[in-house]
PDB file of N, CA, C and O in Angstrom, chain B, residues numbered from 101:
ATOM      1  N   UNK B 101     -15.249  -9.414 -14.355  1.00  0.00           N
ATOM      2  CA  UNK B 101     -15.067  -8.398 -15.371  1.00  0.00           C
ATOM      3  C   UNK B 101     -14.410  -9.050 -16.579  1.00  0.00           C
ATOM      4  O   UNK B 101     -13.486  -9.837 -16.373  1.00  0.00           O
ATOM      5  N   UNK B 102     -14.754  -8.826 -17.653  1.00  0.00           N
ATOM      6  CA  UNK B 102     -14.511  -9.646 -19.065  1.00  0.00           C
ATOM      7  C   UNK B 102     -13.298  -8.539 -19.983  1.00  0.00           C
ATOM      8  O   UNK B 102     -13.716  -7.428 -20.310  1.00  0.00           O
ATOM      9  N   UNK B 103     -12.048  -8.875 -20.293  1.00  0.00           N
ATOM     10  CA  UNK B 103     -11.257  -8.011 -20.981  1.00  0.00           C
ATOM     11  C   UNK B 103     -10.905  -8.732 -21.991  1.00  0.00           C
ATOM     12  O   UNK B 103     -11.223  -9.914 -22.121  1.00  0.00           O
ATOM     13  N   UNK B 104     -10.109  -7.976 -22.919  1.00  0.00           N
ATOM     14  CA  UNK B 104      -9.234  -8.894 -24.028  1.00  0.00           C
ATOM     15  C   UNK B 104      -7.792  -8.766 -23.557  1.00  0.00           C
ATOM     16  O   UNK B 104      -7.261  -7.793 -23.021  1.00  0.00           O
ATOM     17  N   UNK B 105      -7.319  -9.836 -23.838  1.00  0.00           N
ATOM     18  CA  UNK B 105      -5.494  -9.947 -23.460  1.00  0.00           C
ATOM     19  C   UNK B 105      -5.061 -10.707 -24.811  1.00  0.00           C
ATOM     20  O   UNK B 105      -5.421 -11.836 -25.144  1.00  0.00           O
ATOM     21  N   UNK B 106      -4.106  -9.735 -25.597  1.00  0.00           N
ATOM     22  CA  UNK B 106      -3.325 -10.511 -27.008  1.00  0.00           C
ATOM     23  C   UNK B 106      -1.937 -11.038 -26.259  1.00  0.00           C
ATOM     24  O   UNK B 106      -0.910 -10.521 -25.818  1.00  0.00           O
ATOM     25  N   UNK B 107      -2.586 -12.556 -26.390  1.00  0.00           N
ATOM     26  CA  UNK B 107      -1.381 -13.082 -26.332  1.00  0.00           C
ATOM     27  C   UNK B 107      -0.778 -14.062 -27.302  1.00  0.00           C
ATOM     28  O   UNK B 107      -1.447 -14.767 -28.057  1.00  0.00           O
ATOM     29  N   UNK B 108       0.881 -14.052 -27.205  1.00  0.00           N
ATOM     30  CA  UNK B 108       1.822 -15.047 -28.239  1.00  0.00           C
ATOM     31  C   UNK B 108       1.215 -16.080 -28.469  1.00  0.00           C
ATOM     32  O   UNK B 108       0.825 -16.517 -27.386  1.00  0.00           O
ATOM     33  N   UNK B 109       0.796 -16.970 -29.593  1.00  0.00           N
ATOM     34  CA  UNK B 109       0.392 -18.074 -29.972  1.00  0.00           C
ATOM     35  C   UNK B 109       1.107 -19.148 -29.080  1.00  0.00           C
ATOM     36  O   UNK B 109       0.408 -19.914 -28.417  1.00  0.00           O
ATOM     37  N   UNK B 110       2.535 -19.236 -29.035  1.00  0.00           N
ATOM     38  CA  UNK B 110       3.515 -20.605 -28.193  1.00  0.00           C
ATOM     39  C   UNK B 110       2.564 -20.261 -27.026  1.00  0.00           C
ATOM     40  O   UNK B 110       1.702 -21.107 -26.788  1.00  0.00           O
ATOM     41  N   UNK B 111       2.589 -19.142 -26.257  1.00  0.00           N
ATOM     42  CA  UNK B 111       2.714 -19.060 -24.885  1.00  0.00           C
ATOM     43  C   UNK B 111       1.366 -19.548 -24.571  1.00  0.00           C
ATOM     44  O   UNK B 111       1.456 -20.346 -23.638  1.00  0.00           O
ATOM     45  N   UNK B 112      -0.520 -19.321 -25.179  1.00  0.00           N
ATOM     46  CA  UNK B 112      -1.528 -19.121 -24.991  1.00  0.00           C
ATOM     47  C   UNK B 112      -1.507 -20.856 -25.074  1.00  0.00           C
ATOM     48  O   UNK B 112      -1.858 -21.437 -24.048  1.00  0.00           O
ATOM     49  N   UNK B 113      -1.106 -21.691 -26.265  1.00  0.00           N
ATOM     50  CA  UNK B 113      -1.126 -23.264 -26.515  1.00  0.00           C
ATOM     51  C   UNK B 113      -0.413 -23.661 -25.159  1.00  0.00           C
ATOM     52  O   UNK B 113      -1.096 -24.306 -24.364  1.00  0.00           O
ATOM     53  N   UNK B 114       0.927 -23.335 -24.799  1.00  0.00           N
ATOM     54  CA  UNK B 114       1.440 -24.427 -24.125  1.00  0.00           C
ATOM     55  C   UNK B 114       0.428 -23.919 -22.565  1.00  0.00           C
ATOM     56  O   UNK B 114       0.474 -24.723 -21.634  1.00  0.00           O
ATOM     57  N   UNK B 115      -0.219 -22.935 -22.414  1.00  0.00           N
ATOM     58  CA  UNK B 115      -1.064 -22.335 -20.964  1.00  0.00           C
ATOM     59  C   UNK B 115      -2.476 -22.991 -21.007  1.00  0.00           C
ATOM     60  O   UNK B 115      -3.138 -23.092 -19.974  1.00  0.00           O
ATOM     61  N   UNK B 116      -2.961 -23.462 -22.286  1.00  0.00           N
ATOM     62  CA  UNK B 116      -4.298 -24.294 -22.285  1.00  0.00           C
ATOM     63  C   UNK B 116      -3.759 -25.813 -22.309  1.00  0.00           C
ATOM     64  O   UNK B 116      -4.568 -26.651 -21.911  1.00  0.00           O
ATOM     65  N   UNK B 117      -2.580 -26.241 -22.697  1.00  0.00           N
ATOM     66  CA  UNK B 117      -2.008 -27.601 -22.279  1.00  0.00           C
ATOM     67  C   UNK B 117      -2.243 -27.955 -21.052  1.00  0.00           C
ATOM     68  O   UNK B 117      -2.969 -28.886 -20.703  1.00  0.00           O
ATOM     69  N   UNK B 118      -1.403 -26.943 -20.096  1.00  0.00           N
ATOM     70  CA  UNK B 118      -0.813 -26.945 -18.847  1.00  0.00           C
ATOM     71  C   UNK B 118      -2.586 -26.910 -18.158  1.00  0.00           C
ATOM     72  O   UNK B 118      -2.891 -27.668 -17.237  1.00  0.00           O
ATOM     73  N   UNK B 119      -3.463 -26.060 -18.689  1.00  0.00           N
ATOM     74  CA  UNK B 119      -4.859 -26.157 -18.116  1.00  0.00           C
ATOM     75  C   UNK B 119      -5.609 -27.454 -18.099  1.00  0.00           C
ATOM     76  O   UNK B 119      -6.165 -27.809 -17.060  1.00  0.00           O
ATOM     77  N   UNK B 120      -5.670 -28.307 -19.371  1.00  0.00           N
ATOM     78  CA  UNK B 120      -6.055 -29.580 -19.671  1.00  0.00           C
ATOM     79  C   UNK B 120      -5.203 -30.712 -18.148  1.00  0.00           C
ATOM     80  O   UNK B 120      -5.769 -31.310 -17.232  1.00  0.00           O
ATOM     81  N   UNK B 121      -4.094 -30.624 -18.392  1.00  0.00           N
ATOM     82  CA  UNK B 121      -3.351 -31.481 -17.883  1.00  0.00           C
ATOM     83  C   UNK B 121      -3.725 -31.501 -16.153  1.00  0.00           C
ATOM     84  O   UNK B 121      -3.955 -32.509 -15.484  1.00  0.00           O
ATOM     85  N   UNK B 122      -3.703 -29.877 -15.614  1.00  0.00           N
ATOM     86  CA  UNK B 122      -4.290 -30.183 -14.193  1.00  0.00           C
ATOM     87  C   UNK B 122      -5.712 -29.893 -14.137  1.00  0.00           C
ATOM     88  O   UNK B 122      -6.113 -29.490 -13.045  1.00  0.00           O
ATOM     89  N   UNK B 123      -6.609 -30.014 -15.122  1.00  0.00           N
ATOM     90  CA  UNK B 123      -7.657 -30.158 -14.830  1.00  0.00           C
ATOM     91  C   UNK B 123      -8.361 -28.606 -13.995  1.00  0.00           C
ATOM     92  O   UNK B 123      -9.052 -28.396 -12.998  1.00  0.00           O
ATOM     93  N   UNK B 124      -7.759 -27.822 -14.997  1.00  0.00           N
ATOM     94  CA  UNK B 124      -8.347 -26.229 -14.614  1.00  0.00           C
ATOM     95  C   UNK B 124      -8.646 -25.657 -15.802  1.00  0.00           C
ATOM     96  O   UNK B 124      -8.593 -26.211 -16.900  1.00  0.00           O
ATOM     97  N   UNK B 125      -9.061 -24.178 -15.495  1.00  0.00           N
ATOM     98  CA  UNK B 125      -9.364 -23.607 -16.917  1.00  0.00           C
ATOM     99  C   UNK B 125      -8.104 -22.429 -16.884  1.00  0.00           C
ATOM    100  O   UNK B 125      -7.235 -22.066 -16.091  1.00  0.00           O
ATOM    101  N   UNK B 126      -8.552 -22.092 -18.189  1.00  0.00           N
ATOM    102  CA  UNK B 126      -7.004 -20.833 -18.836  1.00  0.00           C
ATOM    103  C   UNK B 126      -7.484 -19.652 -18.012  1.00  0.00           C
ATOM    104  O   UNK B 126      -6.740 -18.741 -17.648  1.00  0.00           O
ATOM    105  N   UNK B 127      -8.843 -19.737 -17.731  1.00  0.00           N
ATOM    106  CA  UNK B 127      -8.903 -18.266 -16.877  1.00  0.00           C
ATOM    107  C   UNK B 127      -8.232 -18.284 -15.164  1.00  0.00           C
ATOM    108  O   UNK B 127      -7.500 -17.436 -14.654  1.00  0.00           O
ATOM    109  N   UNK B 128      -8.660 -19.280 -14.678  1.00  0.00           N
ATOM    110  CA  UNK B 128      -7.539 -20.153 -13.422  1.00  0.00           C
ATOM    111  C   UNK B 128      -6.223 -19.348 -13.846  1.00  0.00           C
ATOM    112  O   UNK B 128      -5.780 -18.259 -13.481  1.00  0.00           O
ATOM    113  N   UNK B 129      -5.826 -20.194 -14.651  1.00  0.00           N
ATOM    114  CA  UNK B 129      -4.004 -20.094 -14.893  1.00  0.00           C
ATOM    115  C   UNK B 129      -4.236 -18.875 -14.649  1.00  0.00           C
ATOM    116  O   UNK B 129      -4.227 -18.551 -13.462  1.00  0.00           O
ATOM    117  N   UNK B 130      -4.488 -17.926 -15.584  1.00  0.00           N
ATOM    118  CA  UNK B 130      -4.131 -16.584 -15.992  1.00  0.00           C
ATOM    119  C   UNK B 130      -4.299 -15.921 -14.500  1.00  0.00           C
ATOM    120  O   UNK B 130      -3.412 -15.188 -14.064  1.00  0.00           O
ATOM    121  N   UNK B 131      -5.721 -16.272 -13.585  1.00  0.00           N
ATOM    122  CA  UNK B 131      -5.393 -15.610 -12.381  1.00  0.00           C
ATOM    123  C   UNK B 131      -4.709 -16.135 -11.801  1.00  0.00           C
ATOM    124  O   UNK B 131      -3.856 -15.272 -11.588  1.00  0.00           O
ATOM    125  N   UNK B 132      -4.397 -16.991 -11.329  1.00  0.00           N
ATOM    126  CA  UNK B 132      -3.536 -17.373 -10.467  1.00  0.00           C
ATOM    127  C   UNK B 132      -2.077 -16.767 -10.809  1.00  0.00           C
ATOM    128  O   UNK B 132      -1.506 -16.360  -9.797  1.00  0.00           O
ATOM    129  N   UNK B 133      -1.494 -16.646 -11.765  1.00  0.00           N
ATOM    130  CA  UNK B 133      -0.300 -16.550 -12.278  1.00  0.00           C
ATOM    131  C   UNK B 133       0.019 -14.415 -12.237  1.00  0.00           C
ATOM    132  O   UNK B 133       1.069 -13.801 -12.048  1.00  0.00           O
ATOM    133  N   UNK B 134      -1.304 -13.928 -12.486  1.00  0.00           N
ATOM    134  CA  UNK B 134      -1.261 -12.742 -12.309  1.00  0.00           C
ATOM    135  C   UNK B 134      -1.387 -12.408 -10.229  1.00  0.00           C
ATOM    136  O   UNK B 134      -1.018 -11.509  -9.474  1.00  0.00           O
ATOM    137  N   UNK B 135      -1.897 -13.335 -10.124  1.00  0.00           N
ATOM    138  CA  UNK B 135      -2.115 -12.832  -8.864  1.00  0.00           C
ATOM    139  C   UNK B 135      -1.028 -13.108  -7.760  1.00  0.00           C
ATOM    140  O   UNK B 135      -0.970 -12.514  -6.683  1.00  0.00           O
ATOM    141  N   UNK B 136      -0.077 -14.214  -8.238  1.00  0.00           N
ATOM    142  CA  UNK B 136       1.377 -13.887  -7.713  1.00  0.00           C
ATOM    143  C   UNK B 136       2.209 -13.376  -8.747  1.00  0.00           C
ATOM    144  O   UNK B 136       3.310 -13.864  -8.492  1.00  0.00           O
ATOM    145  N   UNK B 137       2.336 -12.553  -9.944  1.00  0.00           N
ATOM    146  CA  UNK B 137       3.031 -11.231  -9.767  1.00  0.00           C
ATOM    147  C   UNK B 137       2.002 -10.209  -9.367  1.00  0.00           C
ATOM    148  O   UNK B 137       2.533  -9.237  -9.903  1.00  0.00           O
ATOM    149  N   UNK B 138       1.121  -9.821  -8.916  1.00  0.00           N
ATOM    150  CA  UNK B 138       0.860  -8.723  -7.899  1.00  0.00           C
ATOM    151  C   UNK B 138       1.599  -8.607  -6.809  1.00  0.00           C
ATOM    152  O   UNK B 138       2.304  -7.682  -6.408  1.00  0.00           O
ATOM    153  N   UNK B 139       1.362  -9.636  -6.383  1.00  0.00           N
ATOM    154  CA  UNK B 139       1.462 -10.402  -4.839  1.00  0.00           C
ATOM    155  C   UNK B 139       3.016  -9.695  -4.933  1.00  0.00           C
ATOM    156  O   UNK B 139       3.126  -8.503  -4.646  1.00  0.00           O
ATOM    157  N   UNK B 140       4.080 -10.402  -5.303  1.00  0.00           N
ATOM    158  CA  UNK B 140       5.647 -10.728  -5.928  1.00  0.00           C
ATOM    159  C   UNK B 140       5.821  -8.519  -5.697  1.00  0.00           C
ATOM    160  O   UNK B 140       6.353  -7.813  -4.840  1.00  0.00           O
ATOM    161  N   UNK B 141       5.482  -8.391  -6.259  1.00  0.00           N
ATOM    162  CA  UNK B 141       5.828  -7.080  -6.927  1.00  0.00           C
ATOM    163  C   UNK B 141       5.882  -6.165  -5.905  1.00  0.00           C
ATOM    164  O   UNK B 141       6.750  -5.307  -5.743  1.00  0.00           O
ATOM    165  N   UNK B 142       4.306  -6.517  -4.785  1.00  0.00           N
ATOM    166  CA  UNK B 142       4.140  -5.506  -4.219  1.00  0.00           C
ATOM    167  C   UNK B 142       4.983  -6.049  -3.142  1.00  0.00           C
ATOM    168  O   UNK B 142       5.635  -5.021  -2.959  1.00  0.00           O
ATOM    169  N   UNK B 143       5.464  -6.881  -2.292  1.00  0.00           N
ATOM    170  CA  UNK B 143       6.197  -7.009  -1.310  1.00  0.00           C
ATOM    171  C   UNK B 143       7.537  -6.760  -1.527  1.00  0.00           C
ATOM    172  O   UNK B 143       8.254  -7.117  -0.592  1.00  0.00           O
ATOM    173  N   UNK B 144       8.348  -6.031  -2.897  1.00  0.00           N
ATOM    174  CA  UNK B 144       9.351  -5.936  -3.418  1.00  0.00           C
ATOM    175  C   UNK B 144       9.905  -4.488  -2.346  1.00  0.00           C
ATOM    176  O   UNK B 144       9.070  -3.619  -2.095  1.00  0.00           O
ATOM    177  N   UNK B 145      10.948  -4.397  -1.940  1.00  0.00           N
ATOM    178  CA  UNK B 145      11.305  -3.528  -1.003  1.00  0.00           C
ATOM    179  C   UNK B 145      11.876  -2.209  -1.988  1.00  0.00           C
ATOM    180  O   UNK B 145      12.429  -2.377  -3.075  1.00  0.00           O
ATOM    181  N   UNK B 146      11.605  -0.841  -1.337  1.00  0.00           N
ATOM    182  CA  UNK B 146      12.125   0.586  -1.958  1.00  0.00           C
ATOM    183  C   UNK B 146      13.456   0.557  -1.825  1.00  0.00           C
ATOM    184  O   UNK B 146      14.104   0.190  -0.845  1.00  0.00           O
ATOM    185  N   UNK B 147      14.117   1.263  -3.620  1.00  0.00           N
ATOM    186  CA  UNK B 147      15.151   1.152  -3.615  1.00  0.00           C
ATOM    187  C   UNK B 147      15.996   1.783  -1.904  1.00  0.00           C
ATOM    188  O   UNK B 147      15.537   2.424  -0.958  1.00  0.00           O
ATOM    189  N   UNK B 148      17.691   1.062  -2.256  1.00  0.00           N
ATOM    190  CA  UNK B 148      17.751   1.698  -0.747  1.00  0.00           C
ATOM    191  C   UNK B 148      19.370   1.657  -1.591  1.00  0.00           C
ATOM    192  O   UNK B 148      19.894   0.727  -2.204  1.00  0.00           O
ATOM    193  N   UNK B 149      19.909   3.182  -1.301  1.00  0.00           N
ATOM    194  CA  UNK B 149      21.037   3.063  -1.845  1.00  0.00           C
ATOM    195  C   UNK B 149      22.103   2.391  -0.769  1.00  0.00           C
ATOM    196  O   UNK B 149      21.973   2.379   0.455  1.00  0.00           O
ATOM    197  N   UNK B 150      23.185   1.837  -1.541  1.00  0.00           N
ATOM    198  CA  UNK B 150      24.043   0.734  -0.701  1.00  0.00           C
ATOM    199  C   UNK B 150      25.336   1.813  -0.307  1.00  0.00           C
ATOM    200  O   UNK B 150      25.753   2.743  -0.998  1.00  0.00           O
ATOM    201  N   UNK B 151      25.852   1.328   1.136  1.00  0.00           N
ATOM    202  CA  UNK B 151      26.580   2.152   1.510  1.00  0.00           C
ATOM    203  C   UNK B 151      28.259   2.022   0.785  1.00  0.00           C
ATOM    204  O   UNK B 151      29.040   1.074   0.869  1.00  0.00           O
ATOM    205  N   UNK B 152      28.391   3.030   0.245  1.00  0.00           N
ATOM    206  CA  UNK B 152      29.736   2.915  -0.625  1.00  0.00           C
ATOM    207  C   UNK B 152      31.042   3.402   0.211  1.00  0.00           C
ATOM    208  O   UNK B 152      32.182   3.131  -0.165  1.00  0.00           O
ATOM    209  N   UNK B 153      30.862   3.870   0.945  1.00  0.00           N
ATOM    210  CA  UNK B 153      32.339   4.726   2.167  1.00  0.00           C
ATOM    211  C   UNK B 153      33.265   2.824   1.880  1.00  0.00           C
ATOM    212  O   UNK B 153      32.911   1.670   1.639  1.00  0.00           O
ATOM    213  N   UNK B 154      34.448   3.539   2.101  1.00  0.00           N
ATOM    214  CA  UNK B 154      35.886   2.695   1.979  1.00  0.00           C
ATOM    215  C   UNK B 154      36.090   2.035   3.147  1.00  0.00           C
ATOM    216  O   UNK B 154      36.630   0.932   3.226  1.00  0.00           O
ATOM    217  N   UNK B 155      35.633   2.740   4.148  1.00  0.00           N
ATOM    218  CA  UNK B 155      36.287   1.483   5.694  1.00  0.00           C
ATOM    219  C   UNK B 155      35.065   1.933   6.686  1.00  0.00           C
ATOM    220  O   UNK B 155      35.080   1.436   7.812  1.00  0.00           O
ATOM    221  N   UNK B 156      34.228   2.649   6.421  1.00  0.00           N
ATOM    222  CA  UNK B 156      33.190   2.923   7.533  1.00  0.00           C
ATOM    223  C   UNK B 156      33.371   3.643   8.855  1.00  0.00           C
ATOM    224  O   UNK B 156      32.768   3.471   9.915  1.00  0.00           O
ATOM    225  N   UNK B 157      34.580   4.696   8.471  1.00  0.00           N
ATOM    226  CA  UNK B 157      34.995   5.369   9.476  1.00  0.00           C
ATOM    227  C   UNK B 157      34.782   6.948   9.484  1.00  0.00           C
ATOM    228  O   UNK B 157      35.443   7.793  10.087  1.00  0.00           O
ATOM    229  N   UNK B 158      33.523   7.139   8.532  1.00  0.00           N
ATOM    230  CA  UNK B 158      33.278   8.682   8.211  1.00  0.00           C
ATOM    231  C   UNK B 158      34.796   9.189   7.540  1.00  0.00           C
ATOM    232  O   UNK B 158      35.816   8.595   7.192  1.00  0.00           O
ATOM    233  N   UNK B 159      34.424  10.381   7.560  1.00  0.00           N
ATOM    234  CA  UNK B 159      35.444  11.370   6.992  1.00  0.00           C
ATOM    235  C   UNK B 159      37.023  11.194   7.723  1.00  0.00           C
ATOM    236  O   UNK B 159      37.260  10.842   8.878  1.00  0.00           O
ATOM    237  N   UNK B 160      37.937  11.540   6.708  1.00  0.00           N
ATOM    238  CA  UNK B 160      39.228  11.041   7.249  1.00  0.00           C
ATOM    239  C   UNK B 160      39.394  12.641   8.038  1.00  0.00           C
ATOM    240  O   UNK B 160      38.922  13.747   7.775  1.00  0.00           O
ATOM    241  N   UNK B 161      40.303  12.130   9.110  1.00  0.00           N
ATOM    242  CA  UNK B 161      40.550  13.009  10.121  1.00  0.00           C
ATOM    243  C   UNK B 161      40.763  14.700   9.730  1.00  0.00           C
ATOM    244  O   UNK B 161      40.192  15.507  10.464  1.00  0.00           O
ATOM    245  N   UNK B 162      41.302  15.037   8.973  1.00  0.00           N
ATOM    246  CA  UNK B 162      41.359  16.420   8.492  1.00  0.00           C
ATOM    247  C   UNK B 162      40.408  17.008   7.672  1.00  0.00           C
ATOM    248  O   UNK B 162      40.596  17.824   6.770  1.00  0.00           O
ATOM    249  N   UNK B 163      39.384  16.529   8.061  1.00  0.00           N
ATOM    250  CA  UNK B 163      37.843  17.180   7.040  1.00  0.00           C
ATOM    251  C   UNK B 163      36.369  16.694   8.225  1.00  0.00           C
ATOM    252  O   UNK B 163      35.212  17.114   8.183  1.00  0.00           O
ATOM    253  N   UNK B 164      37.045  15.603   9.275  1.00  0.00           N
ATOM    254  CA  UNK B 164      35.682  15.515  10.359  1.00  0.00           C
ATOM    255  C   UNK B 164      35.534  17.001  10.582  1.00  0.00           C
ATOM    256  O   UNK B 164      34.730  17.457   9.770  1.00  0.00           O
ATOM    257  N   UNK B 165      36.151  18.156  11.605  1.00  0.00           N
ATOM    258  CA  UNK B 165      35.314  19.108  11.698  1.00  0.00           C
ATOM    259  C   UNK B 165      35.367  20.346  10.774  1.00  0.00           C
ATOM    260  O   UNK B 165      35.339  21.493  11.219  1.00  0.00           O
ATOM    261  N   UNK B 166      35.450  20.029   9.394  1.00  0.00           N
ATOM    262  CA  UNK B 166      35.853  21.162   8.022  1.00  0.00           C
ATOM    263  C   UNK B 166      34.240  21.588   7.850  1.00  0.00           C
ATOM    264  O   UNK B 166      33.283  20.829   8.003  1.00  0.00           O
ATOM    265  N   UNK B 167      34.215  22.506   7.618  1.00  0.00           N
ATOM    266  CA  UNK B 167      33.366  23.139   6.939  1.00  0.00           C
ATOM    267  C   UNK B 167      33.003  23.140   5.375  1.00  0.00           C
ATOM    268  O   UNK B 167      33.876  22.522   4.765  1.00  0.00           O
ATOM    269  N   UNK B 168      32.242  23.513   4.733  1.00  0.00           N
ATOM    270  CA  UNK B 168      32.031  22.905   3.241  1.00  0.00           C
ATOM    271  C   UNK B 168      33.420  23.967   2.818  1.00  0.00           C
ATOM    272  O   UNK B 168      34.500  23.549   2.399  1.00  0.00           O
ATOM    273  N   UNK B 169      33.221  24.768   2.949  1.00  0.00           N
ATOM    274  CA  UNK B 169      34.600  25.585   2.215  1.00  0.00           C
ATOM    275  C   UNK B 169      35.983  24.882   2.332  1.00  0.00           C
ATOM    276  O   UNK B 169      36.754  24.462   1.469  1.00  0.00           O
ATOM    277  N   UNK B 170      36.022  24.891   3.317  1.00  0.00           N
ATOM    278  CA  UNK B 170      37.489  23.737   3.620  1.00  0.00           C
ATOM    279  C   UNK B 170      37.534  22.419   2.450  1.00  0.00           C
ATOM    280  O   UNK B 170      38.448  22.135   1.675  1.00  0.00           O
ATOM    281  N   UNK B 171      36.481  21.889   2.598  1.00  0.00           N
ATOM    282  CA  UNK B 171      36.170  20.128   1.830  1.00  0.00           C
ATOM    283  C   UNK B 171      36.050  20.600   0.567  1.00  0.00           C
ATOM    284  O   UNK B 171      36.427  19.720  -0.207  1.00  0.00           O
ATOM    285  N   UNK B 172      35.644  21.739  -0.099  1.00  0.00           N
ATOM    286  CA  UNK B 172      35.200  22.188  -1.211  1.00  0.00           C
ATOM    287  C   UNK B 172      36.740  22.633  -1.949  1.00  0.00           C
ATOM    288  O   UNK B 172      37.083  22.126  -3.017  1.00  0.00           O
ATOM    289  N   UNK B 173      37.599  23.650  -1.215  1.00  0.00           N
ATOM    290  CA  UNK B 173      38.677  24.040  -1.450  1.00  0.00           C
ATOM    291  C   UNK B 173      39.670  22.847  -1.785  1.00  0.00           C
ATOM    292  O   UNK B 173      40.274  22.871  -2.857  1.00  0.00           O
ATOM    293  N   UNK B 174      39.873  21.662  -0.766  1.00  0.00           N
ATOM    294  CA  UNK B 174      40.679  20.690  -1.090  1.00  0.00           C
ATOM    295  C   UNK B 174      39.975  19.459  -2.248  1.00  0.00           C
ATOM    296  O   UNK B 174      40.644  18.461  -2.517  1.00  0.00           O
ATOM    297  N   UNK B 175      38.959  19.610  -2.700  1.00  0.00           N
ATOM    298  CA  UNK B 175      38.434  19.159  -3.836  1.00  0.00           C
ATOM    299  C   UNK B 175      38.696  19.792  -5.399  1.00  0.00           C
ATOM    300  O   UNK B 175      38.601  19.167  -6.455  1.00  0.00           O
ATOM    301  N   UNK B 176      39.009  21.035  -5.242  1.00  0.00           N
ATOM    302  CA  UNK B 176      39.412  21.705  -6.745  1.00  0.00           C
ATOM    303  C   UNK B 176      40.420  22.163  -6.513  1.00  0.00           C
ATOM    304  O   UNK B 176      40.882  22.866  -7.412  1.00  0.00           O
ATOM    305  N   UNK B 177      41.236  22.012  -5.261  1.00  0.00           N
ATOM    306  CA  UNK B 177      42.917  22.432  -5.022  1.00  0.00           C
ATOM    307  C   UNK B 177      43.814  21.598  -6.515  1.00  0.00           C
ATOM    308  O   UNK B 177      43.870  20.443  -6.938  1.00  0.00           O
ATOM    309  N   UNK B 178      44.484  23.103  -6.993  1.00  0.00           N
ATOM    310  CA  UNK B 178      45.344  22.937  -7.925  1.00  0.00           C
ATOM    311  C   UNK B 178      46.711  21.844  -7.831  1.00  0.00           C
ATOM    312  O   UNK B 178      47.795  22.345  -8.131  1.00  0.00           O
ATOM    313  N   UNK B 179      46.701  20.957  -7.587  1.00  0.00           N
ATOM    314  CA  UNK B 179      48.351  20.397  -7.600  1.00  0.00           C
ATOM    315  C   UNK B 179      49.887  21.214  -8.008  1.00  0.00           C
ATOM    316  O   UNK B 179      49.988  21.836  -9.065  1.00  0.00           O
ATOM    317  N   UNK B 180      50.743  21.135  -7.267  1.00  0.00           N
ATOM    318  CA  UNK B 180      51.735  21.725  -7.380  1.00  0.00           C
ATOM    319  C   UNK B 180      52.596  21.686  -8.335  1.00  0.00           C
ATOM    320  O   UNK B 180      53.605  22.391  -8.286  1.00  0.00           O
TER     321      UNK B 180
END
């Protein structure tokens, strides 16, 4: 399949260098180079959020068996 790709003048010269030199063509480079970032991209793993808790001991002892009202109440509890 035949497309157009605009590319930077530096980048297109030093990619037909690099073609001359190993004895390939710019369409080579270009696949090869696209076809490991496909490759790259798609084996990239789903975000995964990182566990943030302080010591990994769940909830501190006076809220393990609280109910949301309880945890909710001591979250907007007024200070004395």
């Amino acid at each position: 399949m035949k497309t157009t790709v605009d590319l930077p003048e530096p980048l297109l010269r030093e990619a037909q260098k690099l073609a001359r030199r190993e004895h390939t063509t710019l369409k080579a480079l270009i696949e090869a180079g696209l076809r490991g970032v496909v490759s790259e991209r798609s084996r990239e793993q789903p975000f995964e959020l990182a566990d943030a808790s302080v010591d990994g001991r769940g909830l501190q002892t006076a809220f393990r068996d609280a109910g949301w009202e309880q945890v909710r109440d001591a979250i907007y509890e007024q200070p004395e």
